[in-house]
Structure formats: C-alpha cells, structure tokens
N, C-alpha and C positions, 0 to 999 in steps of 0.2 A: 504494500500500500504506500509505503514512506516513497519508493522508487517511481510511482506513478505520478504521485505528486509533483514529485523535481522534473516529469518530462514532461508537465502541464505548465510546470511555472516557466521552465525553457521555452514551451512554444508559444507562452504568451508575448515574453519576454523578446523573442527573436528578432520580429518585425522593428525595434526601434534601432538596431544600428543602420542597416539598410536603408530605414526612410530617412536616419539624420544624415546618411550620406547623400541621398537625393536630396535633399533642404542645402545640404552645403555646395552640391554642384547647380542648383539652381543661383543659389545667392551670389557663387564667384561667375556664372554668366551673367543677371543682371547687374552685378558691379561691374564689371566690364564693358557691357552697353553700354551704362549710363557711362563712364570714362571716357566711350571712345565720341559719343555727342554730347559730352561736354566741354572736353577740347575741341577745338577746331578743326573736322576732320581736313586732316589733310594727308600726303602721302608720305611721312615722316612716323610711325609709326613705334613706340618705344616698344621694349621687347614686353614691358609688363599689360601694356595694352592690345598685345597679341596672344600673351599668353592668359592670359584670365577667365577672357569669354573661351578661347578652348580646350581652357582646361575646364571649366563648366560646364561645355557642352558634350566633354567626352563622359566625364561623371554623370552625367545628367542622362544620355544615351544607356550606357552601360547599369543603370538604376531603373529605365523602362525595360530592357530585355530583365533582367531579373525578377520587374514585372509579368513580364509575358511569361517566363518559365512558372512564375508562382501559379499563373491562370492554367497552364497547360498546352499554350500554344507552340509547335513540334518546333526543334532546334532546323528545322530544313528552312522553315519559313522565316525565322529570324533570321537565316546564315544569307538569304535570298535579299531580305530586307536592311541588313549592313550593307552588302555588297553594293544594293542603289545606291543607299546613301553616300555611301563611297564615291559609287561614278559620280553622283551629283553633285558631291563637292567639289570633285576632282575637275568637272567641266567649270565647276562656277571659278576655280581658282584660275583657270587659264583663259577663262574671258575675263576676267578681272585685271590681268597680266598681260 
C-alpha cells in the first residue's frame, strides 16, 4: 500500500517540471521578441538577441512534442512534422539572406 502511494504522488507530481520548462521556453521567446522590436530593428543583430527567441523556441517546440507523446500521437507523425518545420525554416532563412 505505502508503494502505491509514492507512484501516485510521483505521477501527480510529474507534470510540473515539464510544464515549468514550457513557461520558461515561452518566456525567453517572448523576451526576445519584445528585444528585438524594441531596438530598432535593424540588421546588426547582437548574439543575445538571436539567441533568446531561439532558444525559446526550440524549448518551447521540444515541450509540444512531449505534448503530443503525452496524448498518444505516433512518433512517425511528429518525426514528419519536425522535418516541415525544419524545411520551413530552412526556406525562411534563405529568403531572408
């Protein structure tokens, strides 16, 4: 009975690292945003205001698929659905350049 217990309180207990890692890869993308349109954008770019929002957003990415695996949805469809995301970036950074 004592052993039941401790893997109820575990699985209550589970969900709060995960979601505060999703709270904090939301927060350092929206600090980032707000950064980069509160400076003047222009195309001088410091390294902190590159990295911020994508390190936010890769956090923040990586926080929905652990989503999705939580709901049940198959790792073929997520591996399918990185992959876009990838080319989409991958296009947006070389018309951006």
């Amino acid at each position: 009975m004592d052993s039941d217990s401790v893997k109820k309180e575990k699985k209550i207990n589970s969900p709060y690292f995960p979601l505060s890692i999703g709270a904090i890869g939301m927060l350092l993308l929206t600090f980032g945003i707000f950064e980069l349109f509160l400076d003047d954008i222009d195309m001088n770019l410091t390294p902190a205001q590159f990295l911020l929002p994508s390190s936010g957003l890769i956090i923040l990415v990586h926080y929905i698929y652990y989503l999705e695996r939580k709901a049940g949805i198959s790792n073929k469809l997520i591996w399918i659905r990185a992959l876009a995301i990838i080319l989409v970036l991958a296009v947006g950074v070389y018309i951006a350049y």
